[in-house]
C-alpha positions in Angstrom: 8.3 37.0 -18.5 7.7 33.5 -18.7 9.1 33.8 -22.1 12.6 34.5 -21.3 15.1 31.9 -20.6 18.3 33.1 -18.6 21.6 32.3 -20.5 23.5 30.6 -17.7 27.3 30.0 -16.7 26.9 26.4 -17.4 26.0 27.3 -21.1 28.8 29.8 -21.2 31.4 27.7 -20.6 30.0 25.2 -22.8 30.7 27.3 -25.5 34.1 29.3 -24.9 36.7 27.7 -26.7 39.4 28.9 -24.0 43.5 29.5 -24.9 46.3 29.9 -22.6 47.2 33.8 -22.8 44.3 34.8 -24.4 40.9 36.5 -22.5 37.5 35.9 -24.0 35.1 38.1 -24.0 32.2 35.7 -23.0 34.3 34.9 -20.0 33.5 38.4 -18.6 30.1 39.7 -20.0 27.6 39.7 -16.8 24.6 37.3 -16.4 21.5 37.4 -13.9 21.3 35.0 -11.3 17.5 34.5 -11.5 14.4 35.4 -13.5 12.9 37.6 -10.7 12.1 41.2 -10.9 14.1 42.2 -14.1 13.7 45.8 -14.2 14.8 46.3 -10.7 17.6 43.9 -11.1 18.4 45.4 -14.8 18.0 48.9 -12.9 20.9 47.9 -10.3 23.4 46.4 -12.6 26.3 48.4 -13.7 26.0 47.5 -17.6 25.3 49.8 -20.5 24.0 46.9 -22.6 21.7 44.5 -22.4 21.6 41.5 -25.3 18.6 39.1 -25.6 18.0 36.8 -28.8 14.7 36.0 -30.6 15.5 32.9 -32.3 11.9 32.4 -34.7 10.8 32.4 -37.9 7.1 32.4 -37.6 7.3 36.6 -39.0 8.8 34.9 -41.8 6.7 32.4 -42.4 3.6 34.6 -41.8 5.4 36.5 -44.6 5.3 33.6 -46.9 8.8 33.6 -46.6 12.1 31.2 -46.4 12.5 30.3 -42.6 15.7 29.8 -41.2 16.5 32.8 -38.9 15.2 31.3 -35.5 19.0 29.8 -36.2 20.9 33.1 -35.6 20.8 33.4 -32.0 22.9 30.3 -31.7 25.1 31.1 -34.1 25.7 34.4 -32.6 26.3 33.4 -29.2 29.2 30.8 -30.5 31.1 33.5 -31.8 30.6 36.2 -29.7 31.6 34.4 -26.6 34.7 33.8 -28.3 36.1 36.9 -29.5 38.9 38.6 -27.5 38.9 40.7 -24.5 41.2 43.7 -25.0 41.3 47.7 -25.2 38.9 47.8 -28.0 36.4 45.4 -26.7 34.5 46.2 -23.1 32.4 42.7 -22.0 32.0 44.2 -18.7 29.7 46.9 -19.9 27.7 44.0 -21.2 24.4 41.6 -19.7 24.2 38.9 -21.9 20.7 38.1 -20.3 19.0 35.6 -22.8 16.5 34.9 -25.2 12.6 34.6 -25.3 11.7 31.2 -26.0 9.0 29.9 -28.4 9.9 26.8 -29.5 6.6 25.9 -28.4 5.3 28.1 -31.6 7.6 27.0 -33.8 6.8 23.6 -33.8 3.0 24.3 -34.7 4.6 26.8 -37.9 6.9 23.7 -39.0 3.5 21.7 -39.3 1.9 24.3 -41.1 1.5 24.8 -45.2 2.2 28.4 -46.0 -0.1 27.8 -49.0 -3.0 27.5 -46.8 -4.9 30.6 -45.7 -5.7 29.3 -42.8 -2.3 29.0 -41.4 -1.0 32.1 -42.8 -3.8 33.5 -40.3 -3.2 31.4 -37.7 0.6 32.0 -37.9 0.1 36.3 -38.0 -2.0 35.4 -34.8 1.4 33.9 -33.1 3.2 36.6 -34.2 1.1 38.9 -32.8 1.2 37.6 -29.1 5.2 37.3 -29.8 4.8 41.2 -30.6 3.9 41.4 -26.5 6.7 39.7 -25.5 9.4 41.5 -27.2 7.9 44.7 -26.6 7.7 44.1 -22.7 11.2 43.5 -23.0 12.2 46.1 -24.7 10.0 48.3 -22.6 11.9 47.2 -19.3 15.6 47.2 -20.6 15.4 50.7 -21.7 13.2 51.9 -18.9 16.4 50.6 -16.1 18.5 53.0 -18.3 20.2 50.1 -20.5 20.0 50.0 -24.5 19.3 46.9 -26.3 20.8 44.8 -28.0 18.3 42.7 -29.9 19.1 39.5 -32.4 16.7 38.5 -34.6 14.6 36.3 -35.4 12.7 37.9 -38.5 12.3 41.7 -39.0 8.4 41.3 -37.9 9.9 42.3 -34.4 11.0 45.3 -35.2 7.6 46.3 -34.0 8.0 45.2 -30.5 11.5 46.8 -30.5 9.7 50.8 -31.3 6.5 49.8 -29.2 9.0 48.9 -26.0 11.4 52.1 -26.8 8.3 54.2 -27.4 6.5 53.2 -24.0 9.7 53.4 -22.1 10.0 57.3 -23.4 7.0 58.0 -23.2 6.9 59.1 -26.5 7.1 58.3 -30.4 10.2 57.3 -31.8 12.0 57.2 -35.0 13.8 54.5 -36.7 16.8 54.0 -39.2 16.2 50.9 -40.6 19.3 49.4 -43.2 17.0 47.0 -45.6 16.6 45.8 -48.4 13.0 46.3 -48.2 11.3 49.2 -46.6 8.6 46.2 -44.4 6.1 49.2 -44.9 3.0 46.9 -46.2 -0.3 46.8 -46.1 -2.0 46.2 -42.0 -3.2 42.5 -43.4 -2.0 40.8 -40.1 1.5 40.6 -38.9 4.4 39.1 -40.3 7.9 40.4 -40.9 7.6 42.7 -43.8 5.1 45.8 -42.1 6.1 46.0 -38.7 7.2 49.7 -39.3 3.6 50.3 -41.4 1.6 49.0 -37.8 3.9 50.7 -35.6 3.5 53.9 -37.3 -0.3 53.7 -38.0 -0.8 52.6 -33.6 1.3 55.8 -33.2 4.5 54.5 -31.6 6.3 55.5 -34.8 7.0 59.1 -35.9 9.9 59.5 -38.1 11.4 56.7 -40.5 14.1 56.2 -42.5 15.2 53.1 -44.8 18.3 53.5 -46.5 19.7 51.4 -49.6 15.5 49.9 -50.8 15.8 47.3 -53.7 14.5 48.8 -56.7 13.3 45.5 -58.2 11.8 44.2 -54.9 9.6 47.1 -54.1 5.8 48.0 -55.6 5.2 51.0 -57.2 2.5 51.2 -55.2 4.2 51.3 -52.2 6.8 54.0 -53.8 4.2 56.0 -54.2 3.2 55.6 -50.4 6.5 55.8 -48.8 6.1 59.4 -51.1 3.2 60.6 -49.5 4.5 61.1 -46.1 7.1 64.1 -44.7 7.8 61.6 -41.6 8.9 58.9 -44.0 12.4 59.0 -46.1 14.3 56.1 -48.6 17.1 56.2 -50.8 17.6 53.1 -52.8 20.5 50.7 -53.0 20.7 51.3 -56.7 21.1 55.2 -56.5 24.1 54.7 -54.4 26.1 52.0 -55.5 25.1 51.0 -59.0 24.0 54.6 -60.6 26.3 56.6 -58.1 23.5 59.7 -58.2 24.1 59.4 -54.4 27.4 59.3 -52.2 26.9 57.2 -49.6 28.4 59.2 -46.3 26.2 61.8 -47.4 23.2 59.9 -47.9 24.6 58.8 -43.8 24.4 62.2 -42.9 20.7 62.7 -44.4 19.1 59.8 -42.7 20.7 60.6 -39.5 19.2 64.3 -39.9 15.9 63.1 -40.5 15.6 60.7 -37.2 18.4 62.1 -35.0 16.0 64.9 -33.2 14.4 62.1 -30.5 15.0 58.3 -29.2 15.8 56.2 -32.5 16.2 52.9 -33.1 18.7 51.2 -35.7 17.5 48.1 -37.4 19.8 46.6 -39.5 18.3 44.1 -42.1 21.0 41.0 -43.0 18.8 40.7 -46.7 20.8 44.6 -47.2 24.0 42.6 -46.9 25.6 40.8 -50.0 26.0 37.6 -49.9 24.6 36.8 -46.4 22.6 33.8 -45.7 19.2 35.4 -44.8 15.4 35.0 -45.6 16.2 36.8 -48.9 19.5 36.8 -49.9 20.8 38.7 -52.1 23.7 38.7 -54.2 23.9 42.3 -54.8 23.8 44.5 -52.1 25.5 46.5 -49.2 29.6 44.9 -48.2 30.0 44.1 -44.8 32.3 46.9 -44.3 30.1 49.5 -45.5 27.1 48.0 -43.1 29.8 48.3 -40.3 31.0 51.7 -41.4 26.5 52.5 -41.4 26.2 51.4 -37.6 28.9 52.9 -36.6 28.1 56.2 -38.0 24.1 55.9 -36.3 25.7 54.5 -32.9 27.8 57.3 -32.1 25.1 59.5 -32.0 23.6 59.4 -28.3 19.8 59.6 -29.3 20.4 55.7 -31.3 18.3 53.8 -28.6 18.6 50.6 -29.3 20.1 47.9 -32.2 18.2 45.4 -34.0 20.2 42.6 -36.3 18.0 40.4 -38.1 16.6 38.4 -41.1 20.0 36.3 -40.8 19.5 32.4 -41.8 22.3 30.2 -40.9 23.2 26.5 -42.2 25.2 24.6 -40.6 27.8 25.5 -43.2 27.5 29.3 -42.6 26.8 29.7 -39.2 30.4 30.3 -38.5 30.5 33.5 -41.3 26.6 34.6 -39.9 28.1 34.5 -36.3 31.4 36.7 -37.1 29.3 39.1 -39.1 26.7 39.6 -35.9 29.4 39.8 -33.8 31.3 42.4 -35.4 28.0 44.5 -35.6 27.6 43.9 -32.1 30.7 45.4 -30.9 30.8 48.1 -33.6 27.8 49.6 -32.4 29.6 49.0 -28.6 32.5 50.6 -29.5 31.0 53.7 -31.7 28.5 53.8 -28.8 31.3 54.1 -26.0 33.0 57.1 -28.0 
């Protein structure tokens, strides 16, 4: 894993803002000691959680997309180090263990033009051997018995999350994935938006959900694919909240139906979230409190194998409100998880 920097004590009290009478949760979240042997130290540790960060945006870029989300993982961690400790929060069942590092990548994709062909190649080659990493990962976390808690990074690495969760079961797995986009195209190379499409078509991949599509931001001819298959399910965002043809809890209910039979995966998209700073934001979509409401409907269910936030594209300016949002995802699906 020579990927995978260890967050450290020294970082984590850089970052905890500490008050007299108050308990942080960062100051009691578990870390490992050294790199060495993971699984077997993973396997040993009495935690029910395991968070790691991605923080790139070569998926995105790949994607011919807006980069910014190798910024969330920072963002994250400043917040979530600093929310209380209390009855409703429990740090202790949590390994805050790190993130994988390739800043080494990202500085060749900040020199590239993603008008060039050659570099859109090159950059779906990077994201590729970035898919290895994450899925390694993924694969040993959930293997020692822990779920995973993964923050994005773009939404390309959704594959690596089901490729990991799929080895470490020995089996397929399905997804619920809350998007804006269904990330369902065309095998052209990989980038952020058909991670699900190459996870499903290399078999790790059985049953998919995506709940609350874009109308505007989705081919007909990939409408008519999503169609074709009995494994695959949508509603759109439009049939629940604009048209109201759908209610939402029951449109909850459906999607958990369709995935909740095996291991399952919940990939929340921040694009789905209105008013979010992400590689597509959007200024009509999903509230924060019905995304929270979402994940903690699919975490309560003890199939959901992992959680996967990503997409999210913090400024300087918003890194506070990007941070809070993760956060409070993080311990929703904690909490719903625990009960």
């Amino acid at each position: 894993m020579d990927k995978l920097i260890l967050f450290n004590r020294q970082l984590k009290t850089k970052l905890i803002n500490k008050r007299l009478g108050e308990s942080k949760f960062g100051e009691h979240v578990q870390l490992l000691p050294n790199i060495s042997n993971i699984y077997v130290q993973l396997k040993s540790l009495d935690v029910k959680y395991v968070i790691f960060g991605i923080p790139e945006d070569i998926g995105v870029f790949a994607n011919h997309g807006k980069i910014g989300t190798s910024k969330a993982w920072e963002a994250t961690l400043k917040s979530l180090l600093n929310i209380q400790s209390n009855i409703y929060s429990n740090p202790k069942s949590v390994l805050l263990l790190g993130h994988l590092d390739f800043s080494e990548e990202l500085k060749l994709i900040y020199q590239m033009d993603s008008s060039k062909k050659k570099h859109i190649k090159d950059a779906r080659s990077i994201v590729e051997n970035i898919d290895s990493y994450v899925s390694h990962l993924v694969y040993q976390i959930i293997s020692a018995g822990k779920t995973p808690i993964v923050i994005g990074g773009g939404h390309n690495n959704a594959y690596g999350n089901i490729k990991g969760a799929a080895m470490a079961s020995n089996k397929t797995i399905n997804v619920i994935n809350f998007d804006a986009h269904s990330d369902f195209r065309p095998e052209e190379g990989r980038h952020s938006g058909n991670g699900f499409s190459y996870a499903y078509s290399e078999g790790f991949l059985e049953k998919y959900f995506v709940f609350g599509i874009h109308e505007n931001y989705t081919s007909d001819k990939l409408f008519q694919s999503l169609k074709k298959s009995k494994f695959i399910q949508y509603n759109t965002f439009e049939s629940i909240e604009i048209r109201k043809e759908l209610k939402f809890k029951a449109e909850m209910h459906r999607a958990l139906n369709h995935v909740e039979d095996k291991p399952f995966g919940i990939e929340i998209d921040c694009d789905a979230i209105q008013d979010i700073p992400s590689s597509a934001m959007t200024p009509s979509g999903f509230s924060t409190n019905k995304t929270r409401s979402f994940l903690s409907y699919m975490a309560k269910h003890e199939n959901a194998c992992y959680l996967h936030i990503c997409e999210a594209s913090p400024s300087k300016k918003t890194e506070m409100k990007v941070g809070k949002l993760i956060s409070y995802l993080i311990t929703d699906f904690i909490r719903a998880y625990d009960h």
